[in-house]
mmJSON file of the N, C-alpha and C atoms, coordinates in Angstrom:
{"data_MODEL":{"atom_site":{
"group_PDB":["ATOM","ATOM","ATOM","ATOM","ATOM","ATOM","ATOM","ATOM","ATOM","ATOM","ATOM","ATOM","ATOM","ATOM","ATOM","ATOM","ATOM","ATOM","ATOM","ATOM","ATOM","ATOM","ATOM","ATOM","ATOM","ATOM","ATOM","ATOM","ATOM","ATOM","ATOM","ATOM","ATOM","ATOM","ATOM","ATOM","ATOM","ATOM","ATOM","ATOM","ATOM","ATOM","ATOM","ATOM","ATOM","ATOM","ATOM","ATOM","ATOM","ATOM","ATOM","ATOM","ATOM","ATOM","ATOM","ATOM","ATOM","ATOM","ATOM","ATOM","ATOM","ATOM","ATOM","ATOM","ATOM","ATOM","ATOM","ATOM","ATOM","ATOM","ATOM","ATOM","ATOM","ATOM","ATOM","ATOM","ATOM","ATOM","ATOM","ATOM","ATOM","ATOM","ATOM","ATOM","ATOM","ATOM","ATOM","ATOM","ATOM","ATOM","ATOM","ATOM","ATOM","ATOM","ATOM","ATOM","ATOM","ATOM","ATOM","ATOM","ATOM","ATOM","ATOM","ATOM","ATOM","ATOM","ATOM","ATOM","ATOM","ATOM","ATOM","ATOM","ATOM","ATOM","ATOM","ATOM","ATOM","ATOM","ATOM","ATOM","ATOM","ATOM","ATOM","ATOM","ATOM","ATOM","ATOM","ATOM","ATOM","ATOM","ATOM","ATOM","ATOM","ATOM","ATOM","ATOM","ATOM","ATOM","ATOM","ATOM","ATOM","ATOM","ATOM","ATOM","ATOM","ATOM","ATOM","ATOM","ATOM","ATOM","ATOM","ATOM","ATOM","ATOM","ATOM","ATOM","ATOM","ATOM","ATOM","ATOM","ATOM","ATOM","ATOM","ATOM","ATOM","ATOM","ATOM","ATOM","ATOM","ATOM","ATOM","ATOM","ATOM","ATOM","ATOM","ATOM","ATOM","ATOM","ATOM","ATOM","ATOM","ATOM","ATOM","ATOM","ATOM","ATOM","ATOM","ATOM","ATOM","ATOM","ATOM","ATOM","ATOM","ATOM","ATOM","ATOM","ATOM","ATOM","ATOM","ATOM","ATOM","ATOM","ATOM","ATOM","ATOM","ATOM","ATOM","ATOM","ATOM","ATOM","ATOM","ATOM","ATOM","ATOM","ATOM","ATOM","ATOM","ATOM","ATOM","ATOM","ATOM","ATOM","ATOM","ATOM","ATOM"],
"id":[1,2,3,4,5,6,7,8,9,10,11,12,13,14,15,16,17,18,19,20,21,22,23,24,25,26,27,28,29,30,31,32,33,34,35,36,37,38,39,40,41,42,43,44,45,46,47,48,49,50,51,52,53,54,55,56,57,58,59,60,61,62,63,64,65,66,67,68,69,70,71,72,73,74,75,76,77,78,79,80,81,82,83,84,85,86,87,88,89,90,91,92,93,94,95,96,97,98,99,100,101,102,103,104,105,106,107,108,109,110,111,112,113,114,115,116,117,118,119,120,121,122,123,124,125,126,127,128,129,130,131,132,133,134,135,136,137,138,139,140,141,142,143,144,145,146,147,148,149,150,151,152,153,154,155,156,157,158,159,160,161,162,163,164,165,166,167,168,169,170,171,172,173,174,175,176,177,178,179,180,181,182,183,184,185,186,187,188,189,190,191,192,193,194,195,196,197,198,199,200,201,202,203,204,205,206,207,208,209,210,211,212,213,214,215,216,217,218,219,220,221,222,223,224,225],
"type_symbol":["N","C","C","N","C","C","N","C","C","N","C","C","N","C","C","N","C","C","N","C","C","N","C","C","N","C","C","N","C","C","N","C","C","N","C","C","N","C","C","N","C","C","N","C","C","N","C","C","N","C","C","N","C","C","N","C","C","N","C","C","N","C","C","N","C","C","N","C","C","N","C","C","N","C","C","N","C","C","N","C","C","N","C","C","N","C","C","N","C","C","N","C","C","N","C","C","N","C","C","N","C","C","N","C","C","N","C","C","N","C","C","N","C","C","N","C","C","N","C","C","N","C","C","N","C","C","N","C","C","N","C","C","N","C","C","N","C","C","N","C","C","N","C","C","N","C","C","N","C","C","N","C","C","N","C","C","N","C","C","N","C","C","N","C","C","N","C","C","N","C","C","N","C","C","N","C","C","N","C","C","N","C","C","N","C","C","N","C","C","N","C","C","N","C","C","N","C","C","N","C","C","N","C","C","N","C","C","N","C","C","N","C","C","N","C","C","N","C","C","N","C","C","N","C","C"],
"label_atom_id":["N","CA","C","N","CA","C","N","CA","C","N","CA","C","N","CA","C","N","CA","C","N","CA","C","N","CA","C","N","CA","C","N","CA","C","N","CA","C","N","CA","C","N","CA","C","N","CA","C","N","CA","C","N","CA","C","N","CA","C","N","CA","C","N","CA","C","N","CA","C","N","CA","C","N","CA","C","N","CA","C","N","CA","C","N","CA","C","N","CA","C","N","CA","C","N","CA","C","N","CA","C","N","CA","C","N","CA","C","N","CA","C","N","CA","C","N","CA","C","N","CA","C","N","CA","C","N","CA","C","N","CA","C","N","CA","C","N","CA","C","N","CA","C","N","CA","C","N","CA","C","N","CA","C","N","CA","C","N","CA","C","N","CA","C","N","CA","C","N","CA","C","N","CA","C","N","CA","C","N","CA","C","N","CA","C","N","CA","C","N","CA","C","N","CA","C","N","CA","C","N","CA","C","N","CA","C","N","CA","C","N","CA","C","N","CA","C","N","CA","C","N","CA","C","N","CA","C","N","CA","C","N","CA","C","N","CA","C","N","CA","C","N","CA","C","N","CA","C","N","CA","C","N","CA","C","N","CA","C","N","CA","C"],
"label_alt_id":[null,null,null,null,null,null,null,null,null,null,null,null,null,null,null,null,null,null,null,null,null,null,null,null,null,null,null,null,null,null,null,null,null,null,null,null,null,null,null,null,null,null,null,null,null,null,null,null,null,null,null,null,null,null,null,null,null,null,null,null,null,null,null,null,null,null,null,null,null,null,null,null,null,null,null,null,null,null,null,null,null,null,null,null,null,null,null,null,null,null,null,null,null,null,null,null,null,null,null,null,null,null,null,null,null,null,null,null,null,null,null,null,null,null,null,null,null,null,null,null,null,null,null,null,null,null,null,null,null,null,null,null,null,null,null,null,null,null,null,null,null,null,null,null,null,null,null,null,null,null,null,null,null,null,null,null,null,null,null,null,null,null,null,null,null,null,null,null,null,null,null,null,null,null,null,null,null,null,null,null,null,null,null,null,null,null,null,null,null,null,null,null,null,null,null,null,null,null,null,null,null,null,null,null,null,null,null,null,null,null,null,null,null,null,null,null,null,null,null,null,null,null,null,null,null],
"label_comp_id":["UNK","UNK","UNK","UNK","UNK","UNK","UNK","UNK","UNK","UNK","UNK","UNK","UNK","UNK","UNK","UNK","UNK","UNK","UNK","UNK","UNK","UNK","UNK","UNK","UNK","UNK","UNK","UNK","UNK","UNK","UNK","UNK","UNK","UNK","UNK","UNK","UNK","UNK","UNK","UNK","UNK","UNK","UNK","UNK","UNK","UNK","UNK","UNK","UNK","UNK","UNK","UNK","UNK","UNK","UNK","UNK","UNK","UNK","UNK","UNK","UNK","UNK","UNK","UNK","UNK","UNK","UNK","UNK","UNK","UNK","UNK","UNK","UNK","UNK","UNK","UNK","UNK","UNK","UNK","UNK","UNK","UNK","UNK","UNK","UNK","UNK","UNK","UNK","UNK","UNK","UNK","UNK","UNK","UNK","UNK","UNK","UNK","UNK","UNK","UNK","UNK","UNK","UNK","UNK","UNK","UNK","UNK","UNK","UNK","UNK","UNK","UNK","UNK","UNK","UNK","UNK","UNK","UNK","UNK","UNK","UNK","UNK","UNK","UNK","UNK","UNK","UNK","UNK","UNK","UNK","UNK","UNK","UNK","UNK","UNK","UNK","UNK","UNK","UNK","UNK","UNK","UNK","UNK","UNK","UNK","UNK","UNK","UNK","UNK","UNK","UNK","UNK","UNK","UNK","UNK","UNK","UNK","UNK","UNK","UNK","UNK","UNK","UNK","UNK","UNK","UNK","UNK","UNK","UNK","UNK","UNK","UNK","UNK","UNK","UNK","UNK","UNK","UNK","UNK","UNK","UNK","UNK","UNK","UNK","UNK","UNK","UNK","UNK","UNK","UNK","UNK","UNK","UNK","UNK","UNK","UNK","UNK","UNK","UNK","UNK","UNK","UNK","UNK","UNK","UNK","UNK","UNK","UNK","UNK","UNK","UNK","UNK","UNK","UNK","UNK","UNK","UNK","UNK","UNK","UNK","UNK","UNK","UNK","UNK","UNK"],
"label_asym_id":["A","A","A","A","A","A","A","A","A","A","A","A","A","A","A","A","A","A","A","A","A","A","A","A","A","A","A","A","A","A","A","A","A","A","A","A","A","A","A","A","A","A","A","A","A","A","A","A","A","A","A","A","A","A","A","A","A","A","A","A","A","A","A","A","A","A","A","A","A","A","A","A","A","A","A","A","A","A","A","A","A","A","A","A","A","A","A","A","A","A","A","A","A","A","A","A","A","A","A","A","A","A","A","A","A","A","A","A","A","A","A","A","A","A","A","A","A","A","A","A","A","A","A","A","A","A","A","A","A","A","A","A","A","A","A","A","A","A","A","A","A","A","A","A","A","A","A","A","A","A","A","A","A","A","A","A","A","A","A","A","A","A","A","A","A","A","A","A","A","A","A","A","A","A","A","A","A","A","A","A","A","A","A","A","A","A","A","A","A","A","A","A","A","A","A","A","A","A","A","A","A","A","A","A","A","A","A","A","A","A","A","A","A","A","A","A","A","A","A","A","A","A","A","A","A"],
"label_entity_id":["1","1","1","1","1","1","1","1","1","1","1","1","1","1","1","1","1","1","1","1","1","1","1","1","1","1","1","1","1","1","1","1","1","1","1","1","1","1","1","1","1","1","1","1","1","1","1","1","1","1","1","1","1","1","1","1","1","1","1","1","1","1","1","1","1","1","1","1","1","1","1","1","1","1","1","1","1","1","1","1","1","1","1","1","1","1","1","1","1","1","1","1","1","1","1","1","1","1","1","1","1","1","1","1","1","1","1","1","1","1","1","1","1","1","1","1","1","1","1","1","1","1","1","1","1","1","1","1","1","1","1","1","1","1","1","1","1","1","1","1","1","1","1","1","1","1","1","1","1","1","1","1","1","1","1","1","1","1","1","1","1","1","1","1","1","1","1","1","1","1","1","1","1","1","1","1","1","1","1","1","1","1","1","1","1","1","1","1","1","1","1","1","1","1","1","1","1","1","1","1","1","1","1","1","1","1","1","1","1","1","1","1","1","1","1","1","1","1","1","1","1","1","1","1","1"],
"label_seq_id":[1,1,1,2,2,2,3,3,3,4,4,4,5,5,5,6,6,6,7,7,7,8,8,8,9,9,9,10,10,10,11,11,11,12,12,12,13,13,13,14,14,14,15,15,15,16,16,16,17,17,17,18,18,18,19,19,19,20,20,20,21,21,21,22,22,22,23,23,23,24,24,24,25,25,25,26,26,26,27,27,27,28,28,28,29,29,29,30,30,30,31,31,31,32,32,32,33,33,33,34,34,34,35,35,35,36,36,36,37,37,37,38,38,38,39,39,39,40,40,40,41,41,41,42,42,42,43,43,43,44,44,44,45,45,45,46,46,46,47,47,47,48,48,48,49,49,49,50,50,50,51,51,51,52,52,52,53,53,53,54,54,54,55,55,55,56,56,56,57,57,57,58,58,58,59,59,59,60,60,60,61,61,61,62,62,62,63,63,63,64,64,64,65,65,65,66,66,66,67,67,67,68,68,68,69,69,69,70,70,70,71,71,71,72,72,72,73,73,73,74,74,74,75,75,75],
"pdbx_PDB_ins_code":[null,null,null,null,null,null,null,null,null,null,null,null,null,null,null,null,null,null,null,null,null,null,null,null,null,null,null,null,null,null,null,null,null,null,null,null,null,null,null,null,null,null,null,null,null,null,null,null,null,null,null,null,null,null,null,null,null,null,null,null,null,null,null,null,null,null,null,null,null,null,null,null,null,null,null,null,null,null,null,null,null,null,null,null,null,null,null,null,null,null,null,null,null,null,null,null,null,null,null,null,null,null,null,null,null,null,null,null,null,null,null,null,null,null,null,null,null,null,null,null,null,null,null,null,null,null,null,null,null,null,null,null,null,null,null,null,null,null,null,null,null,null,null,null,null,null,null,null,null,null,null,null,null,null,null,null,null,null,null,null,null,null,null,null,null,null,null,null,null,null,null,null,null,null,null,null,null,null,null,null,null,null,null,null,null,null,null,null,null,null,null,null,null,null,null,null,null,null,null,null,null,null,null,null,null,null,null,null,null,null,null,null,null,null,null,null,null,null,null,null,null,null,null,null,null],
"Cartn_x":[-64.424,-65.839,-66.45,-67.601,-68.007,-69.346,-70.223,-71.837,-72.119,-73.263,-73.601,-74.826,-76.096,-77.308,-77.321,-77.995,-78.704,-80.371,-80.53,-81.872,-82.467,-83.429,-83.882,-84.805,-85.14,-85.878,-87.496,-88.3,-89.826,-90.584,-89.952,-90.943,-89.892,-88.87,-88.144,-88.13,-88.26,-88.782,-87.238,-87.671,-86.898,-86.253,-87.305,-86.345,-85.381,-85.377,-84.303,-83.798,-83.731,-82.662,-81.803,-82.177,-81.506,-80.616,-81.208,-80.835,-79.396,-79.587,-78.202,-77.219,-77.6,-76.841,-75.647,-76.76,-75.6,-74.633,-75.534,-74.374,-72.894,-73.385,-72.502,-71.646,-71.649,-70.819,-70.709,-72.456,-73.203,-73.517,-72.991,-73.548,-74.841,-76.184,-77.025,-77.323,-77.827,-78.098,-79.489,-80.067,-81.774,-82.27,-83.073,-84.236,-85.653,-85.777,-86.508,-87.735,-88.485,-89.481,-90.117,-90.704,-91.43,-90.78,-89.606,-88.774,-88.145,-87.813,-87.007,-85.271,-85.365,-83.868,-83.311,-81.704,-81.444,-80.07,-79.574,-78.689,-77.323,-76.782,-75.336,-73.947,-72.77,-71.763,-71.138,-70.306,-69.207,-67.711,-67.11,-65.659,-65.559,-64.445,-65.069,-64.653,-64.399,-63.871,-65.059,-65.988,-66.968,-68.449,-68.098,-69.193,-69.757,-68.715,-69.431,-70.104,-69.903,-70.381,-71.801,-72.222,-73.626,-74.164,-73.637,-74.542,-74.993,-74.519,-74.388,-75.628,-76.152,-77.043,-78.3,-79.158,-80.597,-81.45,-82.195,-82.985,-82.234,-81.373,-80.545,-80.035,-81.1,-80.983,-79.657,-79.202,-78.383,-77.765,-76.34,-75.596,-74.686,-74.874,-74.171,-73.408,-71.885,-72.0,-72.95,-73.089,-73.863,-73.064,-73.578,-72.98,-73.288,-72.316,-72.947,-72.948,-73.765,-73.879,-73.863,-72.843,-72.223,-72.698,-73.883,-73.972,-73.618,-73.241,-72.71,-73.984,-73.122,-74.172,-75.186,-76.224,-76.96,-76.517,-75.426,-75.238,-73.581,-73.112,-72.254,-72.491,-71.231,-71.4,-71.733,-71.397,-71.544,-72.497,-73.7,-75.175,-75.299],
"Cartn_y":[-120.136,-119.871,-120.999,-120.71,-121.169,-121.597,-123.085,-122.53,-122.427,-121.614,-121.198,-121.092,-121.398,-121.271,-119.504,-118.595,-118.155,-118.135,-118.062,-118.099,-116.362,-116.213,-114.377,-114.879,-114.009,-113.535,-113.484,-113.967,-114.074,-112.704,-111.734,-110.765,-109.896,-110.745,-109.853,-109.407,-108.621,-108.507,-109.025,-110.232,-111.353,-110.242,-109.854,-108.822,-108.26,-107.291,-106.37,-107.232,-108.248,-108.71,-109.856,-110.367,-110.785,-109.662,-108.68,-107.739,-107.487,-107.152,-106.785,-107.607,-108.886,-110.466,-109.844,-109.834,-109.488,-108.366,-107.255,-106.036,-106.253,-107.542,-107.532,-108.76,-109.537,-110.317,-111.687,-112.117,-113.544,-113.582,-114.956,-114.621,-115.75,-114.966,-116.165,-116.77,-118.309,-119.552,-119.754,-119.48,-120.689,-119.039,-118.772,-118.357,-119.079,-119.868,-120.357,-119.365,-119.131,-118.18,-118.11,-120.084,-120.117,-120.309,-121.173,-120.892,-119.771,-118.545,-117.371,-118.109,-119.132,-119.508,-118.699,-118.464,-118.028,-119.197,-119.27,-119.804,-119.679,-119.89,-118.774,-119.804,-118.805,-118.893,-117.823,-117.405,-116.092,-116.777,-115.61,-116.329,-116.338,-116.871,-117.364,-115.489,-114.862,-113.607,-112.974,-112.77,-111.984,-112.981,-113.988,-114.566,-113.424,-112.648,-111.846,-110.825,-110.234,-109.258,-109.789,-110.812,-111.655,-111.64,-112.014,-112.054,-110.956,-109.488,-108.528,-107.96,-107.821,-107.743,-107.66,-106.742,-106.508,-107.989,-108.297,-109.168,-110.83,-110.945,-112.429,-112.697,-114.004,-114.821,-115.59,-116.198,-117.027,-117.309,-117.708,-117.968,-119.584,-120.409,-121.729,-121.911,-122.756,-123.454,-124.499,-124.834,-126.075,-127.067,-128.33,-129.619,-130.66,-131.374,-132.021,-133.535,-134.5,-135.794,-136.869,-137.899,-138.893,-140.209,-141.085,-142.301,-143.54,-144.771,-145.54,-146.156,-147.243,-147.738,-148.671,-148.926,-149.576,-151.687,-151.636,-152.853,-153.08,-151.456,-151.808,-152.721,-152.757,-153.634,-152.997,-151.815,-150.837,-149.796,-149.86,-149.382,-148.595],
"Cartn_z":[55.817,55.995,56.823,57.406,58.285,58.143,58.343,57.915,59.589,59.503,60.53,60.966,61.869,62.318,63.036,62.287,63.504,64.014,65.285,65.667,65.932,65.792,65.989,67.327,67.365,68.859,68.006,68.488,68.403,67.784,68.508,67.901,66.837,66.833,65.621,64.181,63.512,62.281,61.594,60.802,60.557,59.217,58.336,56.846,57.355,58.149,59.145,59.338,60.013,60.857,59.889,58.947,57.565,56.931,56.68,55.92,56.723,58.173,59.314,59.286,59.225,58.962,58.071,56.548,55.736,55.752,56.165,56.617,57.518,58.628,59.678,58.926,57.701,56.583,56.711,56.999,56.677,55.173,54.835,52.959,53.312,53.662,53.792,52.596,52.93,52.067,52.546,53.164,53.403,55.02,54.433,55.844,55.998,57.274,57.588,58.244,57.78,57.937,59.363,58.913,60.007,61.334,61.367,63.001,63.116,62.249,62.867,62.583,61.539,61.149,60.334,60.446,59.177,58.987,57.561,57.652,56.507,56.612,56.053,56.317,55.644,55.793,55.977,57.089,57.761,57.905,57.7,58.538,60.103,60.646,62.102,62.817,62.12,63.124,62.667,62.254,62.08,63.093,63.699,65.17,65.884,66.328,67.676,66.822,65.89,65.203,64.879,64.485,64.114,65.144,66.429,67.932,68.116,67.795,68.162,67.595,66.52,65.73,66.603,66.481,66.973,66.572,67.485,67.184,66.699,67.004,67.396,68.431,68.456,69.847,70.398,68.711,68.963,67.807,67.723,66.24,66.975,66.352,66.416,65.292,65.424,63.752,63.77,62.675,62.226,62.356,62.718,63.057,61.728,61.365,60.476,61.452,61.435,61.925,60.882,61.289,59.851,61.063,60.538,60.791,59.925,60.765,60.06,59.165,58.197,57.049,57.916,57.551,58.182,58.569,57.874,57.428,58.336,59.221,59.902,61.399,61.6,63.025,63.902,64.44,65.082,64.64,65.623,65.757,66.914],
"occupancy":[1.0,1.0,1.0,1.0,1.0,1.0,1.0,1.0,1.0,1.0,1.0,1.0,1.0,1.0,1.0,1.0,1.0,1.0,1.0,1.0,1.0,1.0,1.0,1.0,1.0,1.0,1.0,1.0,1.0,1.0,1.0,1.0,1.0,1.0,1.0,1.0,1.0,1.0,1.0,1.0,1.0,1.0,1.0,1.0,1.0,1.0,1.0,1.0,1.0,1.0,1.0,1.0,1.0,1.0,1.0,1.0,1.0,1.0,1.0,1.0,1.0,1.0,1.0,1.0,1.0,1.0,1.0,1.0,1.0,1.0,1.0,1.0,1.0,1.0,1.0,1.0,1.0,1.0,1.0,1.0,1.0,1.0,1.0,1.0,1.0,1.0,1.0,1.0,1.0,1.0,1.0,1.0,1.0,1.0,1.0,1.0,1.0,1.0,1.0,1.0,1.0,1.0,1.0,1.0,1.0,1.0,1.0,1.0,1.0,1.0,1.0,1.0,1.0,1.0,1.0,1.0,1.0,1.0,1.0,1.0,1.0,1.0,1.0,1.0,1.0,1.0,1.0,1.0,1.0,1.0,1.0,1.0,1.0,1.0,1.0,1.0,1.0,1.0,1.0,1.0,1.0,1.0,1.0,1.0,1.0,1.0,1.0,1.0,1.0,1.0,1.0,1.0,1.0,1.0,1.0,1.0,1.0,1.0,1.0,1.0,1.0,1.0,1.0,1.0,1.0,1.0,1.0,1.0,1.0,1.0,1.0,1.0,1.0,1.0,1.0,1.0,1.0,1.0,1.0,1.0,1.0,1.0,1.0,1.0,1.0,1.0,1.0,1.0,1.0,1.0,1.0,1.0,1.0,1.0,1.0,1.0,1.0,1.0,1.0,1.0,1.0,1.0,1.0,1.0,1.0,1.0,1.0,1.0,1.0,1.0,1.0,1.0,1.0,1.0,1.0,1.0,1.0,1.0,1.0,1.0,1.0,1.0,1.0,1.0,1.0],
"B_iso_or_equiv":[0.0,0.0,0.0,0.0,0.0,0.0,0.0,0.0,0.0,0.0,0.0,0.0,0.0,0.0,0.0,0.0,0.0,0.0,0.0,0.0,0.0,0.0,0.0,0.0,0.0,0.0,0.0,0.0,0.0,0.0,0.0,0.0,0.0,0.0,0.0,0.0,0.0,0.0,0.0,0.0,0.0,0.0,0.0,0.0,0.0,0.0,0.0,0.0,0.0,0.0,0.0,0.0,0.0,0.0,0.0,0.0,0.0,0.0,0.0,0.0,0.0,0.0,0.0,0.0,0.0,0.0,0.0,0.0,0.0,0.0,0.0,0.0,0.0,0.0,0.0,0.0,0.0,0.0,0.0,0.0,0.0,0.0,0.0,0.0,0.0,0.0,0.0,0.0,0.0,0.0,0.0,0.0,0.0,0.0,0.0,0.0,0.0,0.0,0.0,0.0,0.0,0.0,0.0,0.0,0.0,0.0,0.0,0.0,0.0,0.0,0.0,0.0,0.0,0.0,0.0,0.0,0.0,0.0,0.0,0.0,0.0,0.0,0.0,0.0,0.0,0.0,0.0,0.0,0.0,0.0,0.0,0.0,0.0,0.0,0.0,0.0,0.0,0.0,0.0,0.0,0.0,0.0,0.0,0.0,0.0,0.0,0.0,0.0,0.0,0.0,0.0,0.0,0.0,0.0,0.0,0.0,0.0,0.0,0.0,0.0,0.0,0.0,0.0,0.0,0.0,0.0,0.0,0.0,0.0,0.0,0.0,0.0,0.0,0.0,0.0,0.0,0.0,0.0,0.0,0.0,0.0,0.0,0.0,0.0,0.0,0.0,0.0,0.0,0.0,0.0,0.0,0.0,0.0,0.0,0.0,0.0,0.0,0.0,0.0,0.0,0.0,0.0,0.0,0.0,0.0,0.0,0.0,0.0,0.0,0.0,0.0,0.0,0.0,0.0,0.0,0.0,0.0,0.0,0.0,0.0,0.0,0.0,0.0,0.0,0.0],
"pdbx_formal_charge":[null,null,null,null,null,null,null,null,null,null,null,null,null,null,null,null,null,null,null,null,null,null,null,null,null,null,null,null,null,null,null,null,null,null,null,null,null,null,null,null,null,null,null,null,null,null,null,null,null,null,null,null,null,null,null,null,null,null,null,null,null,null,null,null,null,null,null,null,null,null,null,null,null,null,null,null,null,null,null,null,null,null,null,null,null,null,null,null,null,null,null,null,null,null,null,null,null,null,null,null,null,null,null,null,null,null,null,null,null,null,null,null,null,null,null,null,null,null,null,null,null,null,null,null,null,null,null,null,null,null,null,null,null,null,null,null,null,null,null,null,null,null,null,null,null,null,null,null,null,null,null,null,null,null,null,null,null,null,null,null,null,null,null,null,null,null,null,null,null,null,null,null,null,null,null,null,null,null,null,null,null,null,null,null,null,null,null,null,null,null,null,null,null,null,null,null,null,null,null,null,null,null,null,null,null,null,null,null,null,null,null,null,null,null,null,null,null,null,null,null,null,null,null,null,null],
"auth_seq_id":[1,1,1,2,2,2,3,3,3,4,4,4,5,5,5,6,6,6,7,7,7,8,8,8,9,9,9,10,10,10,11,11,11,12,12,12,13,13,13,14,14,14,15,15,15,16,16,16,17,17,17,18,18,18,19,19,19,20,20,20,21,21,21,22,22,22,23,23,23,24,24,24,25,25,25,26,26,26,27,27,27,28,28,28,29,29,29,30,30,30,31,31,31,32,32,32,33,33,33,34,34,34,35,35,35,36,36,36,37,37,37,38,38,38,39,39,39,40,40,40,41,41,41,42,42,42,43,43,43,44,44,44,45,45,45,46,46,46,47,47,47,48,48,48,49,49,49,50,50,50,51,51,51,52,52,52,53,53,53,54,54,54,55,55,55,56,56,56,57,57,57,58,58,58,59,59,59,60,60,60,61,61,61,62,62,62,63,63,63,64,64,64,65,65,65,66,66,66,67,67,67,68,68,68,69,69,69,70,70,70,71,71,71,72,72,72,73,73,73,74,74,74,75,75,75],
"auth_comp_id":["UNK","UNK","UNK","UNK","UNK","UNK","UNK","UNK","UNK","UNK","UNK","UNK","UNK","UNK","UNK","UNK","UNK","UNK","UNK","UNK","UNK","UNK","UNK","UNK","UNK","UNK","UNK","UNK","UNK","UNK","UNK","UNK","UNK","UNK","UNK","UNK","UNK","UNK","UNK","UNK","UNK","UNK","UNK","UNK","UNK","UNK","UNK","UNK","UNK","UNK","UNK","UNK","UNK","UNK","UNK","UNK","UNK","UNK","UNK","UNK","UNK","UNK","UNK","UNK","UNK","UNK","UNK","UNK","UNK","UNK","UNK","UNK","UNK","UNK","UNK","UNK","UNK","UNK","UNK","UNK","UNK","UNK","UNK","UNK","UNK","UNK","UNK","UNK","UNK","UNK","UNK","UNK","UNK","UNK","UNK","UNK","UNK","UNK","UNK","UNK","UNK","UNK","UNK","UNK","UNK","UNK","UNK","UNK","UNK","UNK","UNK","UNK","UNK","UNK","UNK","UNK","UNK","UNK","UNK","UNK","UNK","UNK","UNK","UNK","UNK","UNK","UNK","UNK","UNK","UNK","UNK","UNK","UNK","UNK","UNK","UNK","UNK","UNK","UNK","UNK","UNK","UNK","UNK","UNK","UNK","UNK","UNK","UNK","UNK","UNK","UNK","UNK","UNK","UNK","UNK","UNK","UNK","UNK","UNK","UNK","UNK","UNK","UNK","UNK","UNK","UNK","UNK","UNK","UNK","UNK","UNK","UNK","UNK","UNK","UNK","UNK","UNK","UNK","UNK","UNK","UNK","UNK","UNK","UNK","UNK","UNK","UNK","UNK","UNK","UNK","UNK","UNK","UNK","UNK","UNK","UNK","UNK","UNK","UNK","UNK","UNK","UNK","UNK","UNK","UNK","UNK","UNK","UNK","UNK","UNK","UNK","UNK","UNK","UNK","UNK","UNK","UNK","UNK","UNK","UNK","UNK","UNK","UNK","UNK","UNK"],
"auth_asym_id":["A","A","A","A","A","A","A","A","A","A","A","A","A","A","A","A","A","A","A","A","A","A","A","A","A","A","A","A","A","A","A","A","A","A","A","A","A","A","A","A","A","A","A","A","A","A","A","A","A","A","A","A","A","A","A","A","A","A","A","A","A","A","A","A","A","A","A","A","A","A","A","A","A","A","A","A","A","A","A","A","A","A","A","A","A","A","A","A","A","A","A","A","A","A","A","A","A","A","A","A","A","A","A","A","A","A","A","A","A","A","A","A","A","A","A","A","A","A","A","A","A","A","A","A","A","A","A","A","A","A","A","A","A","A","A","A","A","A","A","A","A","A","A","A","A","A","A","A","A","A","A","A","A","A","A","A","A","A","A","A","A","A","A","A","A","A","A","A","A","A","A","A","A","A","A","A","A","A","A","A","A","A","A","A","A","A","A","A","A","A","A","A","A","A","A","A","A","A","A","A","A","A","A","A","A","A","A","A","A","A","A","A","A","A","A","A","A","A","A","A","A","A","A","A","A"],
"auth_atom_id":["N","CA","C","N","CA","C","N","CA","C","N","CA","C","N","CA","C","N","CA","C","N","CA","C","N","CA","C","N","CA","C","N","CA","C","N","CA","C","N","CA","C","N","CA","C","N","CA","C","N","CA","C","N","CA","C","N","CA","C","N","CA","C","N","CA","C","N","CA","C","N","CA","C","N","CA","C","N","CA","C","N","CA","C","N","CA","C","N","CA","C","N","CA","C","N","CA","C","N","CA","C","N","CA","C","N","CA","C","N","CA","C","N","CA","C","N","CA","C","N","CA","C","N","CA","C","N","CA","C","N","CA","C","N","CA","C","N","CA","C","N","CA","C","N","CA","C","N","CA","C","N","CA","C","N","CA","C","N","CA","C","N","CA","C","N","CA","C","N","CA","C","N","CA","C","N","CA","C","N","CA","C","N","CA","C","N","CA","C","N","CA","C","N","CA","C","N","CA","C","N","CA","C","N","CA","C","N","CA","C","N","CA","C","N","CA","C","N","CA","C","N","CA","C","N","CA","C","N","CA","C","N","CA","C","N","CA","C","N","CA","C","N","CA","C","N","CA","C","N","CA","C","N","CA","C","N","CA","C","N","CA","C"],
"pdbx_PDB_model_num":[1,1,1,1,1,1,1,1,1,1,1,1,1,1,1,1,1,1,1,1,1,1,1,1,1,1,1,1,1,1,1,1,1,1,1,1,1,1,1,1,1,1,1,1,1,1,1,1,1,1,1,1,1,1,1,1,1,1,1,1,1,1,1,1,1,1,1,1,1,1,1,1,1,1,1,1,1,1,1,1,1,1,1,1,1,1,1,1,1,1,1,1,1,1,1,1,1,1,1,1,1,1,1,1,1,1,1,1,1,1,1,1,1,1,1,1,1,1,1,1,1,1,1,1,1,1,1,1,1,1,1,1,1,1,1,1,1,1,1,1,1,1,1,1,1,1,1,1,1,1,1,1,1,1,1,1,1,1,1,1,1,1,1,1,1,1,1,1,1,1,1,1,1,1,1,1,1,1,1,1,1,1,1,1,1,1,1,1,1,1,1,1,1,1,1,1,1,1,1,1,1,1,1,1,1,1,1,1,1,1,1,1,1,1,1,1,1,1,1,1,1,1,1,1,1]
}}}
């Protein structure tokens, strides 16, 4: 499994297009209302099927970013 960002399209009716998420086999975790986020976990062979979806702009994985301790040498 995969976590995954998708973004919707502005005038997209975000319920529908959650609702399709899961049909097309996103187990969403968090919808961000106000940016048109949704956010989930898929396996990686079900990607194009999520793009595919009415009213999504865009599907990324999520990146996680690991900084060092504040107290390393390297800043």
């Amino acid at each position: 499994m995969e976590e995954v960002l998708v973004s919707t399209d502005d005038d997209a009716d975000l319920a529908a297009v959650v609702e399709a998420l899961r049909q097309a086999g996103l187990s969403v975790t968090e919808v961000l209302t106000e940016v048109g986020v949704v956010i989930g976990t898929a396996d990686s062979d079900k990607l194009a099927s999520l793009s595919a979806v009415p009213g999504v702009a865009e599907v990324e994985p999520q990146r996680t970013i690991q900084l060092p301790p504040p107290d390393s040498p390297v800043q």
